[in-house]
PyMOL commands that place a pseudoatom at each C-alpha (Angstrom):
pseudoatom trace, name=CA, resn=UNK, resi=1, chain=A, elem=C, hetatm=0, pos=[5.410, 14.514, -5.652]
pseudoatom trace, name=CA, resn=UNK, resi=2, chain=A, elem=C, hetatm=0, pos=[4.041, 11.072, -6.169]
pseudoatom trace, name=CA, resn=UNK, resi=3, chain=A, elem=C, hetatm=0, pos=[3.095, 8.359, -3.923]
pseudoatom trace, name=CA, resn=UNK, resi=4, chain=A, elem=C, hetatm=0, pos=[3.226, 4.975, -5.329]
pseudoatom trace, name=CA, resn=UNK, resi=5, chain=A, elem=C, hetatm=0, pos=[1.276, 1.889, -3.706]
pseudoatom trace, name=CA, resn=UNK, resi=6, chain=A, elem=C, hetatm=0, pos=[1.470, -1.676, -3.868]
pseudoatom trace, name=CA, resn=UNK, resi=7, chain=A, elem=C, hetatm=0, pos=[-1.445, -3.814, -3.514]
pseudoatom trace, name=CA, resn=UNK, resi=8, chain=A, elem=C, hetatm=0, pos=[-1.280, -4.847, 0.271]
pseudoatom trace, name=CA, resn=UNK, resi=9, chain=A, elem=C, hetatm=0, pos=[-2.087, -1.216, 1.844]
pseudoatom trace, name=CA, resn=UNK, resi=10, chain=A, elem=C, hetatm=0, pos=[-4.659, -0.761, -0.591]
pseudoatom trace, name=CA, resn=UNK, resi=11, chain=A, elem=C, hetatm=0, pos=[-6.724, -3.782, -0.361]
pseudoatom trace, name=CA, resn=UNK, resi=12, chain=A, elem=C, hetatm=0, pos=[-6.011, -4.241, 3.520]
pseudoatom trace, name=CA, resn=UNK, resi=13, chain=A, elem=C, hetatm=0, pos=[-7.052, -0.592, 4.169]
pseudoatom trace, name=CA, resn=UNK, resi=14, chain=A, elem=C, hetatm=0, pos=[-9.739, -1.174, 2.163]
pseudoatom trace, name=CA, resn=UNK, resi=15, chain=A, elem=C, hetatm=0, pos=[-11.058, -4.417, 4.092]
pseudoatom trace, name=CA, resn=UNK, resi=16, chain=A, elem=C, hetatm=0, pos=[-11.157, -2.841, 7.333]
pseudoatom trace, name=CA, resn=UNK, resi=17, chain=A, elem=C, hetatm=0, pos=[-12.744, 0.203, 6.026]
pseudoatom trace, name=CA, resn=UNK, resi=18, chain=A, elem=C, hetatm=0, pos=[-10.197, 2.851, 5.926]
pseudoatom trace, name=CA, resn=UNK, resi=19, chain=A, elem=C, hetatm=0, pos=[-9.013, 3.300, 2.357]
pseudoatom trace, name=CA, resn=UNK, resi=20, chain=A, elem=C, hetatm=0, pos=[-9.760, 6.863, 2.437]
pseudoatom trace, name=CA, resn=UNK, resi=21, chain=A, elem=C, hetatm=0, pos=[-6.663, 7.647, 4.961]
pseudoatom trace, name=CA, resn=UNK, resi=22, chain=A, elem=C, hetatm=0, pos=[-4.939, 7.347, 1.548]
pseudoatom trace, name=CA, resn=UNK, resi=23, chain=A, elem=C, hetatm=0, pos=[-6.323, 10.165, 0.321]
pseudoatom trace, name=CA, resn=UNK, resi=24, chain=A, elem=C, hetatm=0, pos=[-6.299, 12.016, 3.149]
pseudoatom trace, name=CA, resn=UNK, resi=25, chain=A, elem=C, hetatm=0, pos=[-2.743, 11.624, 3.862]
pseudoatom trace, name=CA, resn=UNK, resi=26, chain=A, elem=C, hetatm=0, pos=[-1.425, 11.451, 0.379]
pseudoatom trace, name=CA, resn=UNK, resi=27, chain=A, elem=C, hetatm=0, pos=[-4.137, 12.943, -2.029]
pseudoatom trace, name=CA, resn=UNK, resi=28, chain=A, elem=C, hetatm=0, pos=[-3.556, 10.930, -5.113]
pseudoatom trace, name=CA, resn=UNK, resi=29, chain=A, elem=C, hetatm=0, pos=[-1.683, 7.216, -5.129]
pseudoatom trace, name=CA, resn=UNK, resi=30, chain=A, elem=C, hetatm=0, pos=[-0.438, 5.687, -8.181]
pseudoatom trace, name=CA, resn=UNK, resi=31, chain=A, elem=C, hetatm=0, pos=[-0.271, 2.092, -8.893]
pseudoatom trace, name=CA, resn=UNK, resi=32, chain=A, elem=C, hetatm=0, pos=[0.933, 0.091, -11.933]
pseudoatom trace, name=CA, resn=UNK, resi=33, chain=A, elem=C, hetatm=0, pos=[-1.329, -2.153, -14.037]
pseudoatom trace, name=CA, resn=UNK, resi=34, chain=A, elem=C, hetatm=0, pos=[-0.011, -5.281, -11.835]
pseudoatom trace, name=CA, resn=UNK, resi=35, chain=A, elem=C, hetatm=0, pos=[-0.483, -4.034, -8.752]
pseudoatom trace, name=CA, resn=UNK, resi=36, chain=A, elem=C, hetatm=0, pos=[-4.672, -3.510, -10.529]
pseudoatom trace, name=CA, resn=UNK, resi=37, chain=A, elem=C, hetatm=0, pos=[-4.600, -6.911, -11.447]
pseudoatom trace, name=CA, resn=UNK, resi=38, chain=A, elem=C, hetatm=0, pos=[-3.302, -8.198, -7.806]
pseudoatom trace, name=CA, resn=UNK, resi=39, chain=A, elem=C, hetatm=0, pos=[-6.168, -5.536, -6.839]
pseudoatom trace, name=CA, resn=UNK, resi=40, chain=A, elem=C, hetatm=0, pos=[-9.588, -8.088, -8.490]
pseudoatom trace, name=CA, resn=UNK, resi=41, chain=A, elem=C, hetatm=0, pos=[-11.890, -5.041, -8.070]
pseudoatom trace, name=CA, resn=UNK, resi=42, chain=A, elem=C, hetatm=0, pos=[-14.231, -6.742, -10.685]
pseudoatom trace, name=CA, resn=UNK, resi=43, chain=A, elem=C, hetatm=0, pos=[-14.598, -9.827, -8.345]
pseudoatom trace, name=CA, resn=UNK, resi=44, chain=A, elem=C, hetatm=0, pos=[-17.129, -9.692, -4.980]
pseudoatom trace, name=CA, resn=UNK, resi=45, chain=A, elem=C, hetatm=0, pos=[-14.204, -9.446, -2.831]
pseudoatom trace, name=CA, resn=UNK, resi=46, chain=A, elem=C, hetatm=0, pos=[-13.961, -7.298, 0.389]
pseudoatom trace, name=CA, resn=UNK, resi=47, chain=A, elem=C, hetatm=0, pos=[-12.602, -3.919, 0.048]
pseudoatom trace, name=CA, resn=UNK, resi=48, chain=A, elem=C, hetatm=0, pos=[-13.368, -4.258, -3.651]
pseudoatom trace, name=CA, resn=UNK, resi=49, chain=A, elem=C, hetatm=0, pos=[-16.221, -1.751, -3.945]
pseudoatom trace, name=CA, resn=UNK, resi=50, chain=A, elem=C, hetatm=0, pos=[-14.332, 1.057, -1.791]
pseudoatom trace, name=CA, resn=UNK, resi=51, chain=A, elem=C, hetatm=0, pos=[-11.432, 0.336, -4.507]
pseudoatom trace, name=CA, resn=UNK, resi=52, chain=A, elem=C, hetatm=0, pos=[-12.915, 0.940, -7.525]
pseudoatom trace, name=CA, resn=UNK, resi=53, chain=A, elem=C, hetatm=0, pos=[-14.595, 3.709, -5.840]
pseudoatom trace, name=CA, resn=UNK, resi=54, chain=A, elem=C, hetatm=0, pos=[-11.411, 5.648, -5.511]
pseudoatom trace, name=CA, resn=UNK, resi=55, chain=A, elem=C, hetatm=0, pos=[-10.129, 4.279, -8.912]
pseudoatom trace, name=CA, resn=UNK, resi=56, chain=A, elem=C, hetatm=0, pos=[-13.590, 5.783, -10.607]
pseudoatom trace, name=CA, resn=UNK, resi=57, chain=A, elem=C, hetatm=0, pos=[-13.444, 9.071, -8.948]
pseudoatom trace, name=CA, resn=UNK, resi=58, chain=A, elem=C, hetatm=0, pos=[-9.245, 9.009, -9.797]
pseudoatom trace, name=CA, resn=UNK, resi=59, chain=A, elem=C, hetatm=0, pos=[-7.755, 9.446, -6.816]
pseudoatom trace, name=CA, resn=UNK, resi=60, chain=A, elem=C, hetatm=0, pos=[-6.422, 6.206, -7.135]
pseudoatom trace, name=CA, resn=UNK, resi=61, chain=A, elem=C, hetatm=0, pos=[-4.445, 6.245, -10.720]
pseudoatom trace, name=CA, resn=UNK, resi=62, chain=A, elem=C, hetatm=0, pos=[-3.090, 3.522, -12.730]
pseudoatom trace, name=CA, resn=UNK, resi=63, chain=A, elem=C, hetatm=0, pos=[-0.356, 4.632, -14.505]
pseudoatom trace, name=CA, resn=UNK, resi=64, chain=A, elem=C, hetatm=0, pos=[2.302, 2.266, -17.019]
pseudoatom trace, name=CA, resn=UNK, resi=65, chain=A, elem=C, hetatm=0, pos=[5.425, 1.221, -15.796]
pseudoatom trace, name=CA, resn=UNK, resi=66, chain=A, elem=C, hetatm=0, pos=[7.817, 2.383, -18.822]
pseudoatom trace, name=CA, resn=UNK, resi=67, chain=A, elem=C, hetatm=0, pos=[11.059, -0.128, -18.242]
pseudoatom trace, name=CA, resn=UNK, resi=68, chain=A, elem=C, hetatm=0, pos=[10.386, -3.596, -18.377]
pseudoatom trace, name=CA, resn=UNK, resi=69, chain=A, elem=C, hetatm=0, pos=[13.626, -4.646, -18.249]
pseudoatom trace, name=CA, resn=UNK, resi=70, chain=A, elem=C, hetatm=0, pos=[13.726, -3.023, -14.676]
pseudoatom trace, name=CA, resn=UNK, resi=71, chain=A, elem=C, hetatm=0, pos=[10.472, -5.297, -14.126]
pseudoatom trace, name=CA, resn=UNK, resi=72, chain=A, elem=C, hetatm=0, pos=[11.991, -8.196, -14.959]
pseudoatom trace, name=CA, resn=UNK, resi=73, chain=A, elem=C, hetatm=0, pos=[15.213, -8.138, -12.714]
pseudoatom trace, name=CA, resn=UNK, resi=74, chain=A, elem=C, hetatm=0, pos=[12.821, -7.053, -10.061]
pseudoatom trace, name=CA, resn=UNK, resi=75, chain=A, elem=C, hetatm=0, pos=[10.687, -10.721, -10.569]
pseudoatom trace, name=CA, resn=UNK, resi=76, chain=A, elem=C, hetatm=0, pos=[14.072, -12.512, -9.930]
pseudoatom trace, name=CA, resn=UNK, resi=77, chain=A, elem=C, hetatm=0, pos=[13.058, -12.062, -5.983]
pseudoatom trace, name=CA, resn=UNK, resi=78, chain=A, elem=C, hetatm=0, pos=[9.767, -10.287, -5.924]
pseudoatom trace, name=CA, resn=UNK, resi=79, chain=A, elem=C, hetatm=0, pos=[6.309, -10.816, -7.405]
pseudoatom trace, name=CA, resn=UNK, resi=80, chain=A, elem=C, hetatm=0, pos=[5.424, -8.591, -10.089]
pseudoatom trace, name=CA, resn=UNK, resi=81, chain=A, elem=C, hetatm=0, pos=[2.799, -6.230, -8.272]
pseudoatom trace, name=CA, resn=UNK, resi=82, chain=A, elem=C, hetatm=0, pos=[5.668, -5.164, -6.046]
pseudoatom trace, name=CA, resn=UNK, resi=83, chain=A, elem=C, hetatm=0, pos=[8.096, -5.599, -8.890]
pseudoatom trace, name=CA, resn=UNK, resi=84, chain=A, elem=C, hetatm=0, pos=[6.169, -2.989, -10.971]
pseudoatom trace, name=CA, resn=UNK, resi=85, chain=A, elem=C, hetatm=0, pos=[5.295, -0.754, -7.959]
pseudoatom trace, name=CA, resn=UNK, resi=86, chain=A, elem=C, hetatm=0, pos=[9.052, -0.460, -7.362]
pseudoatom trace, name=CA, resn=UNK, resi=87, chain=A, elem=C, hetatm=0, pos=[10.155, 0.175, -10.513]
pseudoatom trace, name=CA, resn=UNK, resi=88, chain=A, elem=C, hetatm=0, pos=[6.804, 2.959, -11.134]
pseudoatom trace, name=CA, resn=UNK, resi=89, chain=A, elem=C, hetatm=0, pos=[7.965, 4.849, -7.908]
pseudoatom trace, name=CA, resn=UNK, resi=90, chain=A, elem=C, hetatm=0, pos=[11.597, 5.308, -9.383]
pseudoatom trace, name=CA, resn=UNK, resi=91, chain=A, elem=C, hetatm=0, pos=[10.580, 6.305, -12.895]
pseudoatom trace, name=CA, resn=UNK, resi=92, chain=A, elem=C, hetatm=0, pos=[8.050, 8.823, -11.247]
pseudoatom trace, name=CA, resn=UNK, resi=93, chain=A, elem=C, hetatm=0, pos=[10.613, 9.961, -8.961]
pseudoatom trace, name=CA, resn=UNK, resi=94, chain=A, elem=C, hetatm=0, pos=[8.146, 8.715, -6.075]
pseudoatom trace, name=CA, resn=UNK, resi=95, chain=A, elem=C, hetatm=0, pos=[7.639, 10.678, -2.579]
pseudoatom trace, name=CA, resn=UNK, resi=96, chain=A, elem=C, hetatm=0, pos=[6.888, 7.582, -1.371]
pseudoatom trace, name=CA, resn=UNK, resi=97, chain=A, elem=C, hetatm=0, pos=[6.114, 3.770, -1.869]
pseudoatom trace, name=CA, resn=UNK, resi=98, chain=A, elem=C, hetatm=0, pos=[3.406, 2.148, 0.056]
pseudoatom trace, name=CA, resn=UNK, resi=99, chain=A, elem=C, hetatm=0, pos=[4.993, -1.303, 0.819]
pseudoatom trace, name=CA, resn=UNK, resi=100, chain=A, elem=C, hetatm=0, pos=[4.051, -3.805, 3.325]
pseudoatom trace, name=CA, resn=UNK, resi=101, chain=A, elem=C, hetatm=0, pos=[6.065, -6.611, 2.255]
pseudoatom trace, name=CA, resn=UNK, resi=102, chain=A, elem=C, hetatm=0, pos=[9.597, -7.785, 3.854]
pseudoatom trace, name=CA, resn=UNK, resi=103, chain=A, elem=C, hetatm=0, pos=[11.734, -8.089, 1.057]
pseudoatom trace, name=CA, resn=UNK, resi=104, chain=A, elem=C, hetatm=0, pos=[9.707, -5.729, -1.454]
pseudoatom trace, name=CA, resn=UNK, resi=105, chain=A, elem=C, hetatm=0, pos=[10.553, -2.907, 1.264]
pseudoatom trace, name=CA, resn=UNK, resi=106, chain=A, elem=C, hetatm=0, pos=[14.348, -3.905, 1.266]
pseudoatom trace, name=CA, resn=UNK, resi=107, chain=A, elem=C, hetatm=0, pos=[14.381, -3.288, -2.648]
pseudoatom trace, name=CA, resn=UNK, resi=108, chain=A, elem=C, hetatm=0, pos=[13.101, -0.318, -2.673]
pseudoatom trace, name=CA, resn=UNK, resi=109, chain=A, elem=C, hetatm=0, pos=[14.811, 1.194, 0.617]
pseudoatom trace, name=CA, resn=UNK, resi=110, chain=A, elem=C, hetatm=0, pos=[18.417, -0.131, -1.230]
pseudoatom trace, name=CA, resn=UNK, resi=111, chain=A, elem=C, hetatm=0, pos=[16.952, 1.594, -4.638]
pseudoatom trace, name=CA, resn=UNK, resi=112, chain=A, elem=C, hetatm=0, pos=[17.035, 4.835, -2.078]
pseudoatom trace, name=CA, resn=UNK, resi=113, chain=A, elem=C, hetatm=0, pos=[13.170, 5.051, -1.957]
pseudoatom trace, name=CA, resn=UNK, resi=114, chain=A, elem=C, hetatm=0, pos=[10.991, 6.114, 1.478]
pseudoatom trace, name=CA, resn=UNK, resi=115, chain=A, elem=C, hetatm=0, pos=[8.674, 3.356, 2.379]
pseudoatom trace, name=CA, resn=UNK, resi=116, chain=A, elem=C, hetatm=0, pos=[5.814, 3.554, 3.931]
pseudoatom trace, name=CA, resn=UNK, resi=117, chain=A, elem=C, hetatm=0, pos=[3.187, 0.585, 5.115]
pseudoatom trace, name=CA, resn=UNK, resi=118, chain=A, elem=C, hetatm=0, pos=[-0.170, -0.089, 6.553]
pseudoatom trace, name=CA, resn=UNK, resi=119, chain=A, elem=C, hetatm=0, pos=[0.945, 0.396, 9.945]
pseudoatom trace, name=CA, resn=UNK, resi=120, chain=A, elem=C, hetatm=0, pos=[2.659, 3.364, 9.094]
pseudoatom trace, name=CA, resn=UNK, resi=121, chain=A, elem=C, hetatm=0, pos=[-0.469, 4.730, 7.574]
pseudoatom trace, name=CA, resn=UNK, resi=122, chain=A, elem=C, hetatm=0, pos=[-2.635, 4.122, 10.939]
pseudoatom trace, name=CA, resn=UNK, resi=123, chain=A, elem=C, hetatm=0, pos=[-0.077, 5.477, 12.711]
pseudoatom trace, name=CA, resn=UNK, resi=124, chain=A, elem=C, hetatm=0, pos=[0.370, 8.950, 11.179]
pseudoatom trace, name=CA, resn=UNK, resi=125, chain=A, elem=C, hetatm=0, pos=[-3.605, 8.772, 10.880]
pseudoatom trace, name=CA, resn=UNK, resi=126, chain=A, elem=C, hetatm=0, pos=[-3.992, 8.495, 14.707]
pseudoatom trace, name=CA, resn=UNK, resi=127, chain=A, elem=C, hetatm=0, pos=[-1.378, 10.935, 15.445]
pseudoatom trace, name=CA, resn=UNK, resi=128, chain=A, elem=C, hetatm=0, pos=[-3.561, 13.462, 12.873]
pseudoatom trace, name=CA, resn=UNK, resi=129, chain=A, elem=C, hetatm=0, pos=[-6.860, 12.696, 14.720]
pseudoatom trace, name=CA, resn=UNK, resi=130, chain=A, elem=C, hetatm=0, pos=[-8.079, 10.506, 11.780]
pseudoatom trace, name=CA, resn=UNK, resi=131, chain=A, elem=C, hetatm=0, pos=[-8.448, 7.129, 13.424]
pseudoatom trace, name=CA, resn=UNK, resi=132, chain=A, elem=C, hetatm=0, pos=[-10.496, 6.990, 16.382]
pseudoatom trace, name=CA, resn=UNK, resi=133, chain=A, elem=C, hetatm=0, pos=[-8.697, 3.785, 17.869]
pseudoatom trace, name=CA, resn=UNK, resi=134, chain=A, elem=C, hetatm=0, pos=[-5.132, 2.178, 16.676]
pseudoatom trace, name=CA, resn=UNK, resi=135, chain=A, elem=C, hetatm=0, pos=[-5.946, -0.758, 18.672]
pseudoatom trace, name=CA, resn=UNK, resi=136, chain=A, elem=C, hetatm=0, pos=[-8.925, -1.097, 16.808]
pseudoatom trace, name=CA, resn=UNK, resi=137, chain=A, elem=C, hetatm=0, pos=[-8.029, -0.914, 13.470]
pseudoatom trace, name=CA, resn=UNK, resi=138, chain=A, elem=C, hetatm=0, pos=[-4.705, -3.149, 13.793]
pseudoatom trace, name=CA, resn=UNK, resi=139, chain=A, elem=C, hetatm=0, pos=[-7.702, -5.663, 15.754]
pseudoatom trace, name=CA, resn=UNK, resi=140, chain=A, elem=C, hetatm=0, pos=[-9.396, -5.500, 12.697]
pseudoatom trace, name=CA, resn=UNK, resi=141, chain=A, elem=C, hetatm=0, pos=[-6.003, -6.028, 9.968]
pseudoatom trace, name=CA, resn=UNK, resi=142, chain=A, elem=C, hetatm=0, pos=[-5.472, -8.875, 11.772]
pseudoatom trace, name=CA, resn=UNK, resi=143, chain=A, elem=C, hetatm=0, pos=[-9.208, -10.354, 12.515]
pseudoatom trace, name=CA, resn=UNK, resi=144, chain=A, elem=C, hetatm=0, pos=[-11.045, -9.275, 9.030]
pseudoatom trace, name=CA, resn=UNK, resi=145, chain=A, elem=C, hetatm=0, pos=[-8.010, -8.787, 6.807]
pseudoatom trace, name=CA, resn=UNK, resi=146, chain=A, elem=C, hetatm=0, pos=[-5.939, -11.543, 7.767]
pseudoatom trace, name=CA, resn=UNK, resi=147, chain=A, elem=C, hetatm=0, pos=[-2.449, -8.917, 8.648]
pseudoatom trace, name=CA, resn=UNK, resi=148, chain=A, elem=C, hetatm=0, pos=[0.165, -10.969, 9.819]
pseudoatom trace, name=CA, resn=UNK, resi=149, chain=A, elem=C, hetatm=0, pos=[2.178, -8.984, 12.507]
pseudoatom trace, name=CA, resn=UNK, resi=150, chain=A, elem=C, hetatm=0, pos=[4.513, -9.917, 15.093]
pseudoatom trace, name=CA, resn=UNK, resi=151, chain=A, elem=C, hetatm=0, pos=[3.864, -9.832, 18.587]
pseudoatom trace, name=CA, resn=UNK, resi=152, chain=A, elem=C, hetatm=0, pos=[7.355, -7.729, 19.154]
pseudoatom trace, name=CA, resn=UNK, resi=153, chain=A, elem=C, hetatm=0, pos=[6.490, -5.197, 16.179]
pseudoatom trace, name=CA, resn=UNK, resi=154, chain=A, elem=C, hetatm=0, pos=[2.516, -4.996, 17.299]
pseudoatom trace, name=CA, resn=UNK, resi=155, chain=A, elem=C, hetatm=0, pos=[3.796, -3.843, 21.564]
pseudoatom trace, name=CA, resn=UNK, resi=156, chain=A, elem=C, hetatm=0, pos=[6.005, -1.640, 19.952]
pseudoatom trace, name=CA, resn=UNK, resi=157, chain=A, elem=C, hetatm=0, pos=[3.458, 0.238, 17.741]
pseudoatom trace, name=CA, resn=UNK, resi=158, chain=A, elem=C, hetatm=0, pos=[1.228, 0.207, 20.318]
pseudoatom trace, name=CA, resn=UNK, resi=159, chain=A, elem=C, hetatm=0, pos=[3.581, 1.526, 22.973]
pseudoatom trace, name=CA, resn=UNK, resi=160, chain=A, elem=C, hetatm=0, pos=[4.005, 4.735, 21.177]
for i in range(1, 160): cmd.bond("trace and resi %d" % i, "trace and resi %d" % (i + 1))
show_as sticks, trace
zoom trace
């Protein structure tokens, strides 16, 4: 099945260096043309060579979001790259949506979709032996990537 991604566990994994746990985890990741756009891979940007990368050899796949109606009532209380990543993951009948966002994940866990986010990603990477240090790479979100995280969420992740 699917896995959809909006553009914040791209482009942060990307930063720190770790856009490949993507693939590893998930294989292929789908994005809408928004969530590309959001993405600037044709600007100097960090992370925005390892992007295109993955987008040239297809693992990362831009696909069309069909229902722009759906789109639209989505923008009422979320920007569009999360608006069109939402509405993608339901017309593909999504595994997953990668979703860092507060109220983006909200919409889609109420639209009966699994989320998944950046932490969530280093996580299940540590726990597969595919991250040599957690405390490292969340040092590095936060440091090189600018990650905002609380100080409650960031004990807890790192207390399990």
């Amino acid at each position: 099945m699917p896995v959809v991604s909006n553009t914040s566990p791209i482009l942060n994994l990307a930063i720190i260096g770790q856009l490949e746990l993507l693939h590893q985890q998930f294989g292929q990741v789908q994005i809408p043309l928004g969530v590309l756009s959001e993405l600037k891979v044709q600007e100097d940007r960090p992370g925005s060579n390892e992007i295109q990368a993955a987008l040239n050899v297809g693992w990362i796949e831009v696909k069309q979001v069909s229902s722009q109606l759906s789109v639209q009532l989505l923008q009422q209380v979320l920007d569009r790259g999360e608006s069109e990543a939402i509405t993608l993951a339901t017309e593909l009948q999504a595994e997953r949506i990668l979703l860092d966002e507060r109220d983006g994940r909200k919409v889609a866990k109420s639209l009966g979709l699994k989320v998944t986010g950046v932490l969530g990603v280093l996580l299940r990477a540590e726990k597969e032996g595919e991250l040599s240090s957690l405390p490292d790479a969340i040092d590095a979100l936060v440091k090189t990537a600018c990650f905002r995280i609380s100080p409650e969420l960031l004990a807890k992740i790192l207390a399990t």
